[in-house]
Every structure is written in structure tokens, then in C-alpha cells.
C-alpha positions as CSV (number, residue, x, y, z in Angstrom):
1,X,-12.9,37.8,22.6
2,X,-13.6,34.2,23.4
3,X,-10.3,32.9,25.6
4,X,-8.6,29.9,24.7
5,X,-7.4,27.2,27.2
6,X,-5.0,24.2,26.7
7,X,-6.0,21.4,25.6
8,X,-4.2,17.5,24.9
9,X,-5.1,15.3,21.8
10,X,-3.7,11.9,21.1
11,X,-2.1,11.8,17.5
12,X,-3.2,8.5,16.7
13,X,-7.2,8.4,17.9
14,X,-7.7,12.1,17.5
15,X,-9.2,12.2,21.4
16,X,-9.1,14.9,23.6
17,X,-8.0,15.1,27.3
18,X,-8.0,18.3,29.7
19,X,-4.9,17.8,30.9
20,X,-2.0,15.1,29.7
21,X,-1.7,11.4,31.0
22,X,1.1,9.7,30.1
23,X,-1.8,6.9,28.2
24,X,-4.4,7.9,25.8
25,X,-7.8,7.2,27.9
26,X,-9.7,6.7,24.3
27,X,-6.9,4.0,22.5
28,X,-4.3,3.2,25.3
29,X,-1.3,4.3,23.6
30,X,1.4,5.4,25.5
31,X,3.0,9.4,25.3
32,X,0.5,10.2,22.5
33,X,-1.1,13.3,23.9
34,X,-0.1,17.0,22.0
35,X,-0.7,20.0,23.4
36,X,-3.0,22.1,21.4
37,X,-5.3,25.0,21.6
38,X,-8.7,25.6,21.8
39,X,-11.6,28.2,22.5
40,X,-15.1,27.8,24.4
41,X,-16.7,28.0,20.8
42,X,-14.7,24.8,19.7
43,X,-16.0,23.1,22.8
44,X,-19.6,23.5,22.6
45,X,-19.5,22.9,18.8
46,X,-17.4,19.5,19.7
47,X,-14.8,20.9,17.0
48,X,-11.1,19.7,16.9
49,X,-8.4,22.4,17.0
50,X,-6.7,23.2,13.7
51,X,-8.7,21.1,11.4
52,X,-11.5,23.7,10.3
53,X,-13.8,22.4,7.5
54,X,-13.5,23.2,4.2
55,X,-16.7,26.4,4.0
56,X,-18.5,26.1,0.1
57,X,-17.6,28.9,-1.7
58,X,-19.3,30.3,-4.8
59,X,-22.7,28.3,-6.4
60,X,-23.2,24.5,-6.5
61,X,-21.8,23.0,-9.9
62,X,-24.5,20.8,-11.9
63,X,-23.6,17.0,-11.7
64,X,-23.6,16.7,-15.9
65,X,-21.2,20.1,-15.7
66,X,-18.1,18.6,-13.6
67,X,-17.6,15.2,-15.5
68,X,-14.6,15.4,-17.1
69,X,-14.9,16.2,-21.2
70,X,-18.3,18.3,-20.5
71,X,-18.6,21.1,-22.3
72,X,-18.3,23.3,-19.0
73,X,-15.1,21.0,-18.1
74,X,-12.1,23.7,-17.6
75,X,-9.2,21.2,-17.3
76,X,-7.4,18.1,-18.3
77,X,-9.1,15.0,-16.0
78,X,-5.4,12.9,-15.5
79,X,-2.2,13.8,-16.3
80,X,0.6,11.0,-16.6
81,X,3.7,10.9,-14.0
82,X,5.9,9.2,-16.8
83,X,5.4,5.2,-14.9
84,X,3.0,3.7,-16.5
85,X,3.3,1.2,-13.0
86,X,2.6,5.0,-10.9
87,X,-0.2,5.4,-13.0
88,X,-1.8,2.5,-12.3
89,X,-2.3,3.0,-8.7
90,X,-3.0,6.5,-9.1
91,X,-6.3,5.3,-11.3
92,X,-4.6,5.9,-14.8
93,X,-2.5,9.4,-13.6
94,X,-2.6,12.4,-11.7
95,X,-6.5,14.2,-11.2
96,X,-5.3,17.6,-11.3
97,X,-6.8,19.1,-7.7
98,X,-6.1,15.5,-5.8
99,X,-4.0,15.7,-2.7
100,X,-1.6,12.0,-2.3
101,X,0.1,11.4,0.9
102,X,3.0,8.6,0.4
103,X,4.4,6.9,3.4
104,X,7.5,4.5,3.8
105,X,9.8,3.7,5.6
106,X,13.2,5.9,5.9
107,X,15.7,5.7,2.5
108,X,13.0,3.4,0.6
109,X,12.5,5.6,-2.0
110,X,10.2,8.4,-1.2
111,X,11.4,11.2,-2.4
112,X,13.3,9.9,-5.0
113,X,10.1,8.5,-6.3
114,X,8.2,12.6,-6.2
115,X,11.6,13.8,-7.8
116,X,11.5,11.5,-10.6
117,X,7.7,12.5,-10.9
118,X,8.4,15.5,-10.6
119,X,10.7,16.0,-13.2
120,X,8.6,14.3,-15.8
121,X,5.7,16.5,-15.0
122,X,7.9,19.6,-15.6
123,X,8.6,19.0,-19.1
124,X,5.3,20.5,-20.4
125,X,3.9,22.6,-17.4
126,X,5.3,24.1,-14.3
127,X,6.3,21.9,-11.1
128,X,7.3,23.2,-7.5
129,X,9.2,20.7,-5.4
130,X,9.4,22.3,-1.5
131,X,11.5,20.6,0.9
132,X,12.2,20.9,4.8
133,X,14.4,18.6,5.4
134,X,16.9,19.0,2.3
135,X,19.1,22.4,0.7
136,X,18.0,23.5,-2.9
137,X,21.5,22.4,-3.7
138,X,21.0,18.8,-2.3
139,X,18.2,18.5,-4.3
140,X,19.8,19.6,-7.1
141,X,22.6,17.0,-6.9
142,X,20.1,14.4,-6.2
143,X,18.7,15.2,-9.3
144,X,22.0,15.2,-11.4
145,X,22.7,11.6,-9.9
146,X,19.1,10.0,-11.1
147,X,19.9,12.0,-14.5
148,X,17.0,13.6,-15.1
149,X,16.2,17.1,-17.3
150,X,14.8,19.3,-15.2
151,X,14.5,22.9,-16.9
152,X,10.9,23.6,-15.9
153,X,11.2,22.5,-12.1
154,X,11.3,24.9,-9.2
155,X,13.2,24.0,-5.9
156,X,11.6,25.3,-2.9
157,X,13.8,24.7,0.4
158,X,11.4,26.0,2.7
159,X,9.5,24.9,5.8
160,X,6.9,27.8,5.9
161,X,4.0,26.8,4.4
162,X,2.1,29.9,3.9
163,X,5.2,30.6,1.5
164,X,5.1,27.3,-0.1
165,X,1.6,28.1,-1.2
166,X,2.4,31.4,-2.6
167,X,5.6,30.3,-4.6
168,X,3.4,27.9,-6.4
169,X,0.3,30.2,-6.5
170,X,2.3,33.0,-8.2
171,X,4.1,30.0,-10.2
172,X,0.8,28.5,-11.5
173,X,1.9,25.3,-10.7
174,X,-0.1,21.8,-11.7
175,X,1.8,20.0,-9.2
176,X,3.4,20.4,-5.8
177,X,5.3,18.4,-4.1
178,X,6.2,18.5,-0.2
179,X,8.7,16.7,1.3
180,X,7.5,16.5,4.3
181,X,4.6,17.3,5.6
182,X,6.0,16.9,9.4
183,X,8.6,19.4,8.4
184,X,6.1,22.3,7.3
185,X,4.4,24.5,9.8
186,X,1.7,27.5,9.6
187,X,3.1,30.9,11.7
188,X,-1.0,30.8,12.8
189,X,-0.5,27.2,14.9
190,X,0.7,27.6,18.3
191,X,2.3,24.5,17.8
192,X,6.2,23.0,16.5
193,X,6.6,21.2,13.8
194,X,5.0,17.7,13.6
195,X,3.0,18.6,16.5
196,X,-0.7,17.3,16.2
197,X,-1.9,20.4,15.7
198,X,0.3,21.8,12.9
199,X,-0.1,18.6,10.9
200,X,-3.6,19.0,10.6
201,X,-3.8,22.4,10.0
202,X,-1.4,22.3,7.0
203,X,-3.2,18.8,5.7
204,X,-6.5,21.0,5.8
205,X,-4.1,24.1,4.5
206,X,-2.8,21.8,1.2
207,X,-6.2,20.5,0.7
208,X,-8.3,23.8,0.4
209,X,-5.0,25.0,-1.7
210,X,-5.4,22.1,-3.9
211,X,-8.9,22.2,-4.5
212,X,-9.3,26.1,-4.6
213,X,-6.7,26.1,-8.1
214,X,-6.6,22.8,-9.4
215,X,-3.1,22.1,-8.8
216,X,-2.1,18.4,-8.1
217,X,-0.4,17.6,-4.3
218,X,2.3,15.4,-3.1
219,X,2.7,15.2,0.6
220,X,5.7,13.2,2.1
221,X,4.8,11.5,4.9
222,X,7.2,9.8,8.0
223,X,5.9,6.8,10.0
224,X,5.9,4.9,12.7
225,X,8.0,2.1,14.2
226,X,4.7,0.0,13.6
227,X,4.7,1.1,9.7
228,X,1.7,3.8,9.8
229,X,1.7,7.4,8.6
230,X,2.9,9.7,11.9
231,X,0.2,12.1,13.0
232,X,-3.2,12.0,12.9
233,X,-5.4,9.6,11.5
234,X,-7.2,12.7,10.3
235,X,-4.2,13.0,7.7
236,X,-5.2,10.2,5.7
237,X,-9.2,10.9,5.6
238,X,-8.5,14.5,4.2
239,X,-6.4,13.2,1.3
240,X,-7.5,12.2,-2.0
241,X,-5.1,8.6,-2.1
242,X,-3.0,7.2,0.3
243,X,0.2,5.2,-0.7
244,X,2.4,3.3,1.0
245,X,6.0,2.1,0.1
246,X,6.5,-1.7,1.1
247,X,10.1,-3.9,1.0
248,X,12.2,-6.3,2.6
249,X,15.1,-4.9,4.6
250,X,18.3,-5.3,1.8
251,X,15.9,-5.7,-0.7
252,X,16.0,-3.7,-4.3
253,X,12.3,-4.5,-4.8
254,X,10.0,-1.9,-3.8
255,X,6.3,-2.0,-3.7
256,X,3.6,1.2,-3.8
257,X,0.4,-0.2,-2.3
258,X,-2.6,1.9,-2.5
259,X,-4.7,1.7,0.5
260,X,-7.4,4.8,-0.3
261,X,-8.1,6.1,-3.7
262,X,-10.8,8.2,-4.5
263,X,-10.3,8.4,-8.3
264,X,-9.6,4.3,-8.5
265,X,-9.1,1.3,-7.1
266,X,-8.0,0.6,-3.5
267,X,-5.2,-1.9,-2.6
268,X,-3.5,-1.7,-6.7
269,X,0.2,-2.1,-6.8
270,X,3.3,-1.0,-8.3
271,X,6.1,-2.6,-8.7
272,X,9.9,-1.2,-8.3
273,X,13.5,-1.3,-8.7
274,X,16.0,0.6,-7.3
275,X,19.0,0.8,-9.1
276,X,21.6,3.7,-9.9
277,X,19.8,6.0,-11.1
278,X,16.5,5.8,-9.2
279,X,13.8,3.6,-9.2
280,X,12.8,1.6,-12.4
281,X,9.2,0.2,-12.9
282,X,9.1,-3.4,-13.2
283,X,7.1,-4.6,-16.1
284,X,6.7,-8.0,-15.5
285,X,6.2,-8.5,-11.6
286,X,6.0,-12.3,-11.5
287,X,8.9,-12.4,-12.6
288,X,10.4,-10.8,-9.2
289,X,8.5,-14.1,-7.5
290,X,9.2,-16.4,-9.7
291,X,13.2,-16.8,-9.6
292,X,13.4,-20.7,-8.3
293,X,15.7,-22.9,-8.5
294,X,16.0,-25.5,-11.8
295,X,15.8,-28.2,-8.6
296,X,12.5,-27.5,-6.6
297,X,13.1,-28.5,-3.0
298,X,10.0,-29.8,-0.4
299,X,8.1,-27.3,0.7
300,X,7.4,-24.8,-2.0
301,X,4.3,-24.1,-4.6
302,X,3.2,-21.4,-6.6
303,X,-0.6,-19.2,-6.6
304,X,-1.9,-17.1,-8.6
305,X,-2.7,-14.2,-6.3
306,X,-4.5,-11.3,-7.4
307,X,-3.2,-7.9,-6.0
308,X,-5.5,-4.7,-7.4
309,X,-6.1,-5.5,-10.7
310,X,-4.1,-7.5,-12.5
311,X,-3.3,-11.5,-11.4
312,X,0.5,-11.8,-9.9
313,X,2.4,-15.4,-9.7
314,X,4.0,-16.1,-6.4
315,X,6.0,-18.3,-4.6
316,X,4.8,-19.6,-1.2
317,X,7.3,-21.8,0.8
318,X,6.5,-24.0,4.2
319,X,8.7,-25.6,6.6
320,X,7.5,-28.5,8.7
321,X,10.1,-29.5,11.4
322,X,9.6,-31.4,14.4
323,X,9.3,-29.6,17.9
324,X,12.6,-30.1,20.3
325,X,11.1,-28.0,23.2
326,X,8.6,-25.6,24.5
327,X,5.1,-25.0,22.3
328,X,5.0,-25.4,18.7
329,X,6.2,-22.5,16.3
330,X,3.7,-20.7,13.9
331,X,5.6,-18.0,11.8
332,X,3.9,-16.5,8.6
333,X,5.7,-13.8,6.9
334,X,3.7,-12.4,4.1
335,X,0.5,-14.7,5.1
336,X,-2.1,-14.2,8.3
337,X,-0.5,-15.6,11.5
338,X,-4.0,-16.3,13.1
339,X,-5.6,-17.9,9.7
340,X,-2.1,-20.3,9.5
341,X,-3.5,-22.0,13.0
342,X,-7.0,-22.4,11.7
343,X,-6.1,-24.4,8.7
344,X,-3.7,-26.5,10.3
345,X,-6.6,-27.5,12.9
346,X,-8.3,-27.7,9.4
347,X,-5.5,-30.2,8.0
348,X,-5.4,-32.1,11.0
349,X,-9.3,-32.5,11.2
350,X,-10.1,-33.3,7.7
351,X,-6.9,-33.7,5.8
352,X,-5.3,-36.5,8.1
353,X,-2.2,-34.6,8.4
354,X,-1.5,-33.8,12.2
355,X,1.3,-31.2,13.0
356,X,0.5,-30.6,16.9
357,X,4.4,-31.5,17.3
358,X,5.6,-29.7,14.6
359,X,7.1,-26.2,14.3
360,X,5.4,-24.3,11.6
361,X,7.3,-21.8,9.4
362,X,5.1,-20.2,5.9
363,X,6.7,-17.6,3.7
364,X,5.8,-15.4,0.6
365,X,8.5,-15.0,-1.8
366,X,9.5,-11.4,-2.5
367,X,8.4,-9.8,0.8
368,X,5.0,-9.4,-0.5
369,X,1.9,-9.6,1.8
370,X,-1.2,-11.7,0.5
371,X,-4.4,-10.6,2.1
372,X,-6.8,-13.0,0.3
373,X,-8.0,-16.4,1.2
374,X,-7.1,-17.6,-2.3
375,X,-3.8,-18.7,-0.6
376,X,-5.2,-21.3,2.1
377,X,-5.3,-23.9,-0.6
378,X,-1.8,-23.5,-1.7
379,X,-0.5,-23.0,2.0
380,X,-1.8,-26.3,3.3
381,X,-0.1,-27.9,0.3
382,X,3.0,-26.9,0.8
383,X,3.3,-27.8,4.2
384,X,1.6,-31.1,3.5
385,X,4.7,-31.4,0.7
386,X,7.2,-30.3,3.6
387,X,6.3,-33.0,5.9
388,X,6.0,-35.9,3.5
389,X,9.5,-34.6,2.1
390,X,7.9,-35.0,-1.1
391,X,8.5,-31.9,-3.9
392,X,5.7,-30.7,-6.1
393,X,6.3,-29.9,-9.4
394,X,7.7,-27.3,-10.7
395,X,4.7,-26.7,-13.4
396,X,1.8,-27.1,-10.7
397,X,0.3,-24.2,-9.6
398,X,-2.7,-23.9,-6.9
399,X,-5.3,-21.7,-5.4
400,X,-8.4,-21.8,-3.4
401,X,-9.9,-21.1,0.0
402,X,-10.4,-23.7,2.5
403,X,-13.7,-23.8,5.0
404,X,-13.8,-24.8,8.6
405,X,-15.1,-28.1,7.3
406,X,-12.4,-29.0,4.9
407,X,-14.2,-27.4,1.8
408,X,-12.2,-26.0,-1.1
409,X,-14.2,-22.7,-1.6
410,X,-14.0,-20.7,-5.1
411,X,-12.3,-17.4,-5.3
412,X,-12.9,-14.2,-7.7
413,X,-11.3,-14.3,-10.9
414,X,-10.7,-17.7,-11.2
415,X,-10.5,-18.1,-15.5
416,X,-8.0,-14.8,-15.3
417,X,-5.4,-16.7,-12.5
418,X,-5.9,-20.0,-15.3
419,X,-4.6,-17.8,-18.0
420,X,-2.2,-16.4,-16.5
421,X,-0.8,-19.0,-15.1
422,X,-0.6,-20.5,-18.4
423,X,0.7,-17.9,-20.2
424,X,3.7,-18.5,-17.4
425,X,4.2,-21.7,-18.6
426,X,2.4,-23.7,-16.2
427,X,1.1,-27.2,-17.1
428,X,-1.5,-28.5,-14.1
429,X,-3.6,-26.1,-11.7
430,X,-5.8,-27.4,-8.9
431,X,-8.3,-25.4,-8.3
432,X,-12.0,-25.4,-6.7
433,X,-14.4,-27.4,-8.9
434,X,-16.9,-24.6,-9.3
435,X,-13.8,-22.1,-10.7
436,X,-13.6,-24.3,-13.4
437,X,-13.5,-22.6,-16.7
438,X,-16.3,-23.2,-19.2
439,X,-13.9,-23.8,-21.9
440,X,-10.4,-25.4,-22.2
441,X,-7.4,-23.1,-21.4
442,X,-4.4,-24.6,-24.1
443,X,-1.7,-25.8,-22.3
444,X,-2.7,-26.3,-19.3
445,X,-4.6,-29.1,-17.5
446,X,-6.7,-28.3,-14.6
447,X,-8.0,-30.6,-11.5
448,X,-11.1,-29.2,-9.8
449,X,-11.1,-30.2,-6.1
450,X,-14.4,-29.8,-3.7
451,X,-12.7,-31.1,-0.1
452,X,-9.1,-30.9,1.1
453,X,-8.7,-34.5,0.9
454,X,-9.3,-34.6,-2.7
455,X,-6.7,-31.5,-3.4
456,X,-4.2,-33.4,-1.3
457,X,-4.6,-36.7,-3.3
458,X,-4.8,-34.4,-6.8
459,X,-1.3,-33.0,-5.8
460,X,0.7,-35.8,-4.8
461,X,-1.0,-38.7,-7.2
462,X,1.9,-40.7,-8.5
463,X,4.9,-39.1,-6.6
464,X,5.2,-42.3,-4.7
């Protein structure tokens, strides 16, 4: 028999030491090395202990046989969660076989959210929920607060996986849900709970479980103080989709981000409220960033982001206040710190607008984070309306990128953000000349701008 020797990998790069160091050698992060195990066959083979792949078992499936609705097809392709806003990230419901990992940040909403699921799911075909970290009876009375019916759903509190899998084997379950996977362990792993090598063990463990039967799998996951998913990076390329909750502190907004989906699109949303009895989808979502004042102060605009697929109206707010001491402030919450200094060099260069001795303070409405360029446009206006004291109205509504040389660049999209920022009521859009619609959008007049300059004058022509 091959003998094993200790071994140290870092949770977060996945490398491996000989011994432990108080810093990763691979990623520099400090106390991140695990002890785990592993055997000379491992080493020459360069594989990582406790994450085995996945062997092929039985003959290769024909490409025309596994689409869903062939005639060799043996199951359902999606099966709703009962949120139509849940379904949407998902890729239009749950693909029976798919492992999701959901990550957030503690009491945001996680396993409320899998309960609720959970719960719908059971009505027409049986549903295990295992827990580590609550009581069957906790459960249950979390479940008589949200109000739900839940005559077909099993309760599980249980942290050995190896009897998770067999309760829903012997169940026949279509979906499980564990809550959480830092809380599970295999008796097999030489390792506690939430070690590196019992996380991806079980990951590996859920995802051959999931595949082998076709039942769909929820996997709570805890993060870190930076906002990532605790373990492994591993953890999220063995999943199907990853999610993540995002929210203000205090806030009763909550957004589901998608950041890897393998049966749709990457980066959709969906949007939340918690209220009494759980968590409530939000049909409307601009209507979250839209709640100004009848009075619109200096400083604020709106844009038509688009987040996933569907365009979303938001408010972006700047504050332009002179420097008493030290080096100029730049703070963007919700926006790219490092593009915020770029365009202001930008402004400065080409719009005639200098704010070297200015403090510099940009903020999204709503706590969400834009990661497109379509807001440079609207950024540099608001902050041009900040320091000339000078409000925009409330019924113009802006987008665009901005070059290096002061051009106003087109964006994706650009007839859907015109529509729906009509259909919001909105009466004058500046936009980039070549995202110009072909034909007229009723309702709403619309400025097409090449150079900064020009969107600058287009914004504040006749408000003195």
C-alpha cells in the first residue's frame, strides 16, 4: 500500500506546500494553508487531494439523443422554483441534474430564499432540505413564520453527508437542498468540517450525486470578509451556476446576481424584498431606483443600465465639493473607483471642467453595482451638474461611454434603453449619435452627441 504524507493547500489558489507557512507562496494570502492528505500516486499524477474526477460510466450518449424533448429524452428539461424573478437567473428554472451554489452574506436571505423554493418544489414531487447548522424543529418554525404548505418536504438535520445522499436517494428526490456546504463532511476525509479538503470532496460528492440520478442541487455557501464564496476556488468550477446575494447594510432590497451559469446567461439578476413573510420578487425593479424626490437637487441623473437581460433605470448621484486639506477625494460606490479618475482627467482635458481641487464623491442609487461603460456619460454629467450647482431635469435621462479623447462611444442595446426609458416616462435622452434609432420613439426626444463637449452643452442648453 502506497503511504500517504501530509500535505498543505491554500483554500483560495488551490496550491500546494510541503509543509505550512504562515503566507501562501503561490497568491500571498495570509493563514490560508489546510492540512490535507495525499499519496506518492497523487504526486506523480500532479492530482489534488479529495477532488477525484468524475470516471465515465456506461456508453457515450448521441448528441441528437440528450437534447431536451428527443425521443430518447427521460426527463422534464426545467422545472419552475415558483419566482418567476429566480427563474430568470436560473435560465428559465431548475435543469434537473444541475448543482447551484448560493453565496451571501450572513442573515441576507439564503436560506430563506432555498426554503421558500423548496417548498414550492414540493407540491408536485418530492424535496429534501438537509441542514447542519439548524434543528428539524427550527426549520419547521421557520417555515410556519414564511407561511408556506409544506406536506411533501422532508427535513434533514444532518451534517453526514454520505447519509444526506441516501435519505434523498431512497426518497427519490428532484431537489436537494444543503444548508451548508461548510457544515457537511464525508467520514472518508481526514479532515473537519470546512477544511479544504472536505469541501471539495463533498462538492465532487454532490456533483457525481446530482448527475448520476438527475436530482436538482442547492448548496449553501458562507463567505468571506471580502464577499467570496469560503473554500476553494475549485467549488465554484464544479458547479453548474453560481449566485450570489447582494445589499446594502439596513437595506430590504436584495439582489441574486448570477456570475456562472451553464444552462443561461451569466451576470442576470433578480430582484428582492424582504418582508414578513420572506422574500417577495420585485416585478418592477426600476422602480426600487427610481424613488426621487418631486424637487431634483444638483448632482443627480438617471441611465439606462442594462444588467443580464433586461434594461434597468437608475439613479447615479455626484458630489463636487471643494478640497480643505490633504489630496483630493475619489469615492465610487456602485461605479469603478480607477475608471472615476480617468474620466475626470477626461473632463478636465476635453470637457473644460477641471476638478484637481475638488473632492469627488459618485454613487448608484439602490446599492447596485454597474459594471458597464454605459455609465461614463451619465457620471461626467452629474458631476459637471454638481459643480455648476445647476439641476438636470427630472425627465432627462443619459448614457454612453466616453474615450480617452473625449469621444462619446455607442453601447449595446441602445433602441431597448430608448424604449424603456420612455415607457418610464422620460421626455429627452442624450445619447451617442451612432445609437440613434432608425425610427422615432413617441414621447421622447433624443440628442445624439459624438464629443463630451457637445453632451455637456446638449445637457445644460437653456438652464442659464
Amino acid at each position: 500500500m502506497p503511504r500517504s504524507r501530509a500535505l498543505f493547500i491554500c483554500r483560495l489558489c488551490s496550491a500546494r506546500s510541503p509543509r505550512w507557512q504562515g503566507q501562501c507562496p503561490q497568491c500571498g494570502e495570509w493563514n490560508a494553508l489546510e492540512a490535507a492528505v495525499s499519496t506518492p500516486a497523487e504526486d506523480r499524477k500532479g492530482v489534488v487531494p479529495a477532488a477525484r474526477s468524475l470516471a465515465l460510466t456506461g456508453a457515450a450518449t448521441p448528441a441528437a439523443d440528450a437534447r431536451p424533448g428527443s425521443a430518447t429524452a427521460g426527463r422534464a428539461p426545467r422545472r419552475s422554483c415558483g419566482s418567476r424573478e429566480l427563474d430568470r437567473v436560473l435560465g428559465g428554472g431548475i435543469v434537473a441534474g444541475s448543482v447551484t451554489l448560493l453565496g451571501g452574506d450572513p442573515g441576507i436571505g439564503k436560506s430563506t430564499l432555498l426554503l421558500q423554493v423548496a417548498a414550492q418544489v414540493a407540491a408536485d414531487a418530492p424535496v429534501l432540505y438537509a441542514s447542519g447548522e439548524e434543528s428539524a424543529d427550527q426549520i419547521g418554525l421557520r417555515a410556519e413564520r414564511l407561511g408556506l404548505e409544506t406536506p411533501g418536504l422532508r427535513i434533514a438535520a444532518e451534517s453526514d453527508l454520505e447519509g444526506i445522499l441516501a435519505a434523498a436517494s431512497a426518497l427519490g428526490a428532484a431537489l436537494l437542498v444543503v444548508d451548508s456546504i461548510q457544515t457537511v463532511s464525508l467520514s472518508e476525509v481526514d479532515a473537519s468540517a470546512g477544511g479544504v479538503s472536505q469541501l471539495r470532496e463533498c462538492a465532487a460528492a454532490l456533483v457525481r450525486f446530482a448527475k448520476a440520478t438527475g436530482t436538482a442541487v442547492f448548496i449553501i455557501g458562507h463567505v468571506t470578509r471580502e464577499g467570496t464564496i469560503a473554500g476553494p476556488k475549485m467549488l465554484e468550477h464544479l458547479v453548474d451556476t453560481v449566485l450570489y446575494f447582494e445589499s446594502d447594510a439596513g437595506s430590504r432590497w436584495r439582489i441574486v446576481r448570477a456570475t456562472k451559469n451553464r444552462f443561461g446567461a451569466a451576470n442576470e439578476l433578480a430582484f428582492f424584498a424582504m418582508v414578513e413573510n420572506g422574500l417577495r420578487e420585485v416585478a418592477n425593479p426600476s422602480a426600487i431606483f427610481l424613488a426621487r424626490p418631486e424637487k431634483i437637487a444638483p448632482g443627480s441623473i438617471v441611465t439606462v443600465a442594462r444588467e443580464g437581460g433586461r434594461p434597468l433605470l437608475v439613479e447615479i448621484q455626484g458630489l463636487v465639493d471643494p478640497m480643505r486639506f490633504g489630496n483630493p477625494r475619489r469615492v465610487a460606490q456602485g461605479l469603478d473607483a480607477t475608471r472615476l479618475a480617468m474620466l475626470l482627467a477626461v473632463m478636465n482635458r476635453h470637457g473644460g471642467l477641471s476638478l484637481q481641487d475638488h473632492d469627488v464623491f459618485v454613487n448608484v442609487v439602490g446599492g447596485l453595482a454597474l459594471r458597464e461603460t454605459a455609465s461614463d456619460l451619465p457620471m461626467l454629467l452629474t458631476l459637471a451638474s454638481s459643480l455648476r450647482d445647476k439641476p438636470l431635469p427630472a425627465t432627462v435621462v443619459a448614457f454612453g461611454e466616453v474615450g480617452l479623447t473625449g469621444e462619446v462611444r455607442p453601447v449595446a442595446f441602445g433602441e431597448e434603453r430608448l424604449r424603456e426609458a420612455a415607457k418610464q416616462g422620460f421626455r429627452l435622452a442624450i445619447v451617442p449619435q451612432d445609437n440613434l434609432p432608425r425610427r422615432p420613439i413617441e414621447g421622447l426626444q433624443i440628442r445624439g452627441v459624438s464629443g463630451l463637449a457637445a453632451a455637456l452643452a446638449a445637457a445644460f442648453d437653456g438652464l442659464g
